[in-house]
N, C-alpha and C positions, 0 to 999 in steps of 0.2 A: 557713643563709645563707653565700655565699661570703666566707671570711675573705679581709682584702688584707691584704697583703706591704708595705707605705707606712709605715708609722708609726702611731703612737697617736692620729694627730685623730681619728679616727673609729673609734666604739666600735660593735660590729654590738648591736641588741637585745635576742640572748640571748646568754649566754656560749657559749663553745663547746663547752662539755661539763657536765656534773654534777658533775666533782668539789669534793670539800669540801675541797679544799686551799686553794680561792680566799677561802673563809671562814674557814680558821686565820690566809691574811696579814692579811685585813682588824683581827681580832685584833689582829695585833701591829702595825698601823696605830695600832689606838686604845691601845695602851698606850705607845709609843715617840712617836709625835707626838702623840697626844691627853692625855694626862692626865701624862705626865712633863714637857714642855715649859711646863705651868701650876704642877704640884704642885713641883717637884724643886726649882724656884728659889726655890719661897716661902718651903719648909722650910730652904734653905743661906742665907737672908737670916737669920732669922729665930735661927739659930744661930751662925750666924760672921760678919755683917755683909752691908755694900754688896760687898765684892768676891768673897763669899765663890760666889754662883750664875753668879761667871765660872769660877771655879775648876772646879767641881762640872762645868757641862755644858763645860769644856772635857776634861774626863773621860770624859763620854759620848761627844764628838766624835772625841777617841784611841781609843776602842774601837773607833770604824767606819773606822778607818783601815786595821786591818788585815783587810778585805772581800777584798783580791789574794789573801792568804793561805789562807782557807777555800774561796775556787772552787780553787787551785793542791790541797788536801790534799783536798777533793772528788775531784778526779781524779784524781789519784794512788790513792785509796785505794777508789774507787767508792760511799762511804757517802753518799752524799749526804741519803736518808733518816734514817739516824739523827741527821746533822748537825741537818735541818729542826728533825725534833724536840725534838732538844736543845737548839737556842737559846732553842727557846721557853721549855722549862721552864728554863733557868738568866735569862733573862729574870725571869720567875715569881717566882723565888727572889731575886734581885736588886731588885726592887722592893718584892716583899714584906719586906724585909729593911731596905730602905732607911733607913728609921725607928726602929728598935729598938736604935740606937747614936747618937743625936744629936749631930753632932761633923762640923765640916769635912771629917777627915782619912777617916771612915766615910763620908762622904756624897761623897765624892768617887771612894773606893775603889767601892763601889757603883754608881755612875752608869759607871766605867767598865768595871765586869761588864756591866751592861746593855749597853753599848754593846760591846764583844765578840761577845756574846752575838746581841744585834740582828743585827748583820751575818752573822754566820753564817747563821742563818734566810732574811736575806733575799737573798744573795751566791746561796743553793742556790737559793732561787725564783726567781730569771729562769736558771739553769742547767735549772729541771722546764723551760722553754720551749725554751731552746737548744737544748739537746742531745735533748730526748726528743718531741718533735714536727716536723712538714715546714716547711721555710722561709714558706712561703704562707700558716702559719698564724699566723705569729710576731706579726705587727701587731694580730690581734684578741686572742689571747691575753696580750700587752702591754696592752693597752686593758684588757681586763675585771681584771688584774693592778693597776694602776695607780687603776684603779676602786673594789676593793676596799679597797686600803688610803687610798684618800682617801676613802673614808664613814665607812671605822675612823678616821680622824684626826676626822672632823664629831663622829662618836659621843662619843671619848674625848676632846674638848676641853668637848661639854656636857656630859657628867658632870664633870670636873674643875671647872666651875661650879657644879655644884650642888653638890657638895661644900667645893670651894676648903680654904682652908688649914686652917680650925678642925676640919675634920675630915678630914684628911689621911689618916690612918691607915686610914679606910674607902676612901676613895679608891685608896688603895696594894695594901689589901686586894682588892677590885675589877678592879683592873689587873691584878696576880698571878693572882685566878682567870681572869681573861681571857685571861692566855697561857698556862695551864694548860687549860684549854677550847680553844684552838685547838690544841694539840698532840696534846688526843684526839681534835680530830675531825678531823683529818689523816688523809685517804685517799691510801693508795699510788699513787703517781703510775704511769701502766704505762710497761715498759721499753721500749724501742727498740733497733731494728738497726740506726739511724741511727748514724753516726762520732761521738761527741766532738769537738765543737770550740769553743776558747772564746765566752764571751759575746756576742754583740756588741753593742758600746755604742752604736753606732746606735740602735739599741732599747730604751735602757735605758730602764726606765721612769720618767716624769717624774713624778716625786710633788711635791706641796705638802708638803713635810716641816718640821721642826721651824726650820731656819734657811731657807735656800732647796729644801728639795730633794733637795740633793744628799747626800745621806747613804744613800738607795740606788740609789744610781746607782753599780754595782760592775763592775769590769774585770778579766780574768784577770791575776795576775803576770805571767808571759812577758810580754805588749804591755806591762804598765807599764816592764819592764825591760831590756827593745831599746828603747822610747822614749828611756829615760834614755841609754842609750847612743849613741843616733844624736843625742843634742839635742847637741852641740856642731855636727854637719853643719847640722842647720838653723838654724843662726845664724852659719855662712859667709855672704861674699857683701853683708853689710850690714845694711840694717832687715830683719826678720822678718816678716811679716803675723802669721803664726803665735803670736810670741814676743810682741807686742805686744798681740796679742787675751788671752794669757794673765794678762803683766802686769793689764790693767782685771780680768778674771775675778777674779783674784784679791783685790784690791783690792776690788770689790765685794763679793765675797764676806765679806772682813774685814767691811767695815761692816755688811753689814744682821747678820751672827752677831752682832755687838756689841749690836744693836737686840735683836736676837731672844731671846738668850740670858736676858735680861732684863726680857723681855715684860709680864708680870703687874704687873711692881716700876714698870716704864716707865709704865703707862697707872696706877698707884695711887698713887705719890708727883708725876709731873709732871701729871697729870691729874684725879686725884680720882676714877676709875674703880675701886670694888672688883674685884676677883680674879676671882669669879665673872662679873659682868659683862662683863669684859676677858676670859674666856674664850669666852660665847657668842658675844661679837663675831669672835673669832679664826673659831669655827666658823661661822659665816655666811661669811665673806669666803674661808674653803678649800670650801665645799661650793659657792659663786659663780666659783671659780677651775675647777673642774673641769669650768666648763663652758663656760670659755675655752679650751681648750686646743684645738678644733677651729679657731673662726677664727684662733688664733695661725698653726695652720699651714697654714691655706689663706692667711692673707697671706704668709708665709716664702714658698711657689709663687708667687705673685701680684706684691710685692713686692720680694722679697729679703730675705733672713734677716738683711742687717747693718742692715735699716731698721728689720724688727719687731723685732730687740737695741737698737739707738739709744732706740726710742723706746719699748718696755722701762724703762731706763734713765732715760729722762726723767722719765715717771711718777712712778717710785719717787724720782726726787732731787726733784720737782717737793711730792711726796707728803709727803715729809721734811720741806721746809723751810716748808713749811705745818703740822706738825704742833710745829716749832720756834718757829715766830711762836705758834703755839696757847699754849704752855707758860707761854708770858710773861702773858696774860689770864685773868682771873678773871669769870668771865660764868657764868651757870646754865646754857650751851649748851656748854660747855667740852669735859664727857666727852663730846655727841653729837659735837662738830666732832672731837675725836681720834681717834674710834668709826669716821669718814666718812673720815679721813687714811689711820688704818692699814688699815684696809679697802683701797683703793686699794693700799699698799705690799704688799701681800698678792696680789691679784688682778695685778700689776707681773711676780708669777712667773711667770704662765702664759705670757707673753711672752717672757720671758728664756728660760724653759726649754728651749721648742720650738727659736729664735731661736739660741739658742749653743752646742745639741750640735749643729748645721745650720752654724756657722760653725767651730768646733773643728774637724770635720773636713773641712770646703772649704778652709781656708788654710793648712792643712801641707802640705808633702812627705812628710813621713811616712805609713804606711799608716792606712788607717783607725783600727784596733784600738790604733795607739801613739799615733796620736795623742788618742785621745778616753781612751787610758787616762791621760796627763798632764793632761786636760781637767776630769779625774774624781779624780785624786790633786791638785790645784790646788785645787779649792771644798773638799777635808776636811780639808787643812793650814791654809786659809783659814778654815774655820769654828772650829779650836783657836786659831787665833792670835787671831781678832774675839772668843772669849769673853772668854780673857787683857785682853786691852786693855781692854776693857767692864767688868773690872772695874778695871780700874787708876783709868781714866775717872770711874767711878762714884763713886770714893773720893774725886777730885778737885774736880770737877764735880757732881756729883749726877746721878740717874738720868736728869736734862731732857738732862745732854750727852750722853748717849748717841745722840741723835737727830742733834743736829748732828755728831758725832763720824761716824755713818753716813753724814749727805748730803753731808760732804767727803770720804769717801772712794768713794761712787758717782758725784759731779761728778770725779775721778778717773778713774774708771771709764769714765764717757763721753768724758771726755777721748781716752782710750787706743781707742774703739771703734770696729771700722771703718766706711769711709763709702761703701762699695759691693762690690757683689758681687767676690767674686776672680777672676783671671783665670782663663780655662779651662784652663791648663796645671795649675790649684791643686784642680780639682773634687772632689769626694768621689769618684766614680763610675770614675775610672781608677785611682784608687790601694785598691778593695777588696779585701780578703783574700779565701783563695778560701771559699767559703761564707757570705760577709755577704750579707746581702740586698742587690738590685739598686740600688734606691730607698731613699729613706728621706723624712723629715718637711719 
């Protein structure tokens, strides 16, 4: 089947090749988004308190921050292979581990191995795309990429139900062989005589990940680091389009981390929703999202990508404050109506995703790759800062304000968001690097 060069909405039938690398990411699908996102918080409640599962995944969230770093030492070094593997198994090891020190201070150290670790793996896997296949092929192989690790995330959210917390330690055990299993069955990706050139974030693939997403959504150093340096130029001249789409990203992003980080604890003490439960539910509404992501971006074309962001955005704050009124009732429908809220705040991603790496880079001046690398180092500064708070929150408020605490900061959000396409002088399309793709989503 002819791969397209466009984006992720549209995934071709079959993959585009056999390798078994697309089944080691899925792997680390389901143990980074599927079963650490349920288990990880229940066991940091459970030992250190209300604030302590902010702590813990704002642990995890510092480890995927430094993603720049492992594509830069990738290339520098050519290992990109041993890199692959190696995350996985320090992954492995790291959650296998997790448990066998029970303590804040070990459960925090932990979670940000993982997350170290995580990144590496997954910084090299859209690098097997970039750099070692044809431009033309990049959208499908993005697709079935993005595919994989969102079944891995369905898979390891239902076993983290079936397991949930009382038996944690199966669970953790489970996840460890699962990234140890994808690491063997990692097939050598074949070399190319294609040039080296960094990522591009146009592409990156849109997962339903643990907070929003963005957590592999990775961009070379270099772009992150001309970005930073040209950002005082684009914020000559007055208001930013650019600088102000940031600000809400950000800001959104705090809030739903704050939700997220917290997830299990959120829908079992404001809801009455057991663990398990609150897990399958998660999985149902990421395995319904993945397959939103096509009309997301045939509205972006159709639309305009600052409508499908807007209205993105609405959903999720609309979603929120209905799940805030929920909190307050005590009714036998109670866990369905929050089961039917978050579900919505869930499926709100697939919107946003498409919708704001589409707007990220239409309203800078800056190049493509700086700018979507600020777009990208924004949501993971954002997702450490929302766990922090989330517990702060929790400590104050109790797990119900976490909710509201998120739909003031998404009403925020929309505040800041734009309300039409940019001008043409702002396009994506004239300001590409040379080797990004033509198009995008």
């Amino acid at each position: 089947m002819q791969a397209r060069s466009t984006a992720v909405e549209t995934v071709p039938s079959a993959p585009p090749d056999s390798q078994r690398w697309y089944l080691s990411y899925a792997l680390l699908g389901l143990v980074v988004a599927g079963i650490a996102p349920i288990v990880l918080p229940l066991l940091a409640a459970r030992s250190g308190g209300p604030s302590a599962p902010g702590l813990v995944m704002a642990g995890f969230n510092l480890g995927m921050l430094v993603a720049p770093l492992w594509g830069a030492l990738a290339d520098r070094t050519g290992l990109h292979r041993p890199i692959y593997v190696l995350g996985l198994v320090v992954v492995a090891a790291g959650i296998g581990a997790f448990d066998l020190r029970p303590g804040l201070g070990w459960f925090t150290l932990m979670a940000l191995v993982i997350g170290l670790a995580a990144s590496a793996t997954a910084t090299v896997a859209n690098l097997f795309v970039t750099e070692r296949h044809p431009k033309e092929s990049w959208g499908a192989r993005f697709g079935w990429l993005q595919t994989a690790y969102g079944a891995g995330q369905v898979v390891g959210l239902t076993l983290a139900g079936v397991f949930g917390v009382t038996r944690a330690p199966l669970a953790l055990a489970l996840a460890a062989l699962a990234a140890v299993l994808g690491a063997a069955m990692f097939k050598v990706v074949p070399a190319s005589t294609r040039v080296k050139r960094p990522v591009s974030a146009r592409h990156h693939p849109r997962h339903g990940g643990l907070v929003l997403g963005t957590f592999m959504s990775h961009v070379h150093l270099p772009h992150l680091m001309q970005a930073l340096r040209k950002l005082p130029q684009e914020a000559r001249g007055g208001r930013s389009p650019f600088l102000t789409f940031l600000a809400g990203w950000f800001l959104g992003n705090v809030g739903s981390a704050a939700v997220f980080s917290f997830y299990p604890l959120v829908m079992g003490h404001a809801f009455g929703l057991a663990a398990g439960a609150a897990s399958w539910a998660f999985a149902a509404a990421a395995g319904l999202g993945l397959l939103l992501y096509g009309p997301a971006g045939a509205g972006a074309r159709r639309l305009g990508a600052a409508s499908i962001y807007r209205g993105g955005l609405a959903l999720r704050l609309l979603a929120l404050v209905f799940l805030g009124l929920v909190a307050f009732i005590h009714v036998g429908i109670r866990a369905w109506l929050a089961i039917g809220g978050f579900g919505v705040v869930v499926l709100a991603w697939s919107l946003l995703s498409v919708a704001s790496s589409d707007l990220a880079a239409e309203s800078s001046s800056l190049s493509q790759g700086e700018a979507m690398g600020l777009y990208a180092a924004t949501a993971a500064v954002a997702a450490v800062a929302g766990s922090l708070l989330g517990g702060l929150v929790a400590v104050i408020a109790g797990y119900a304000g976490l909710v509201w605490l998120a739909a003031v900061f998404v009403a925020f959000s929309l505040a800041l968001a734009p309300r039409r396409r940019p001008r043409s002088g702002h396009q994506a399309a004239t300001r590409m690097p040379e080797g990004a793709p033509s198009s995008g989503a």
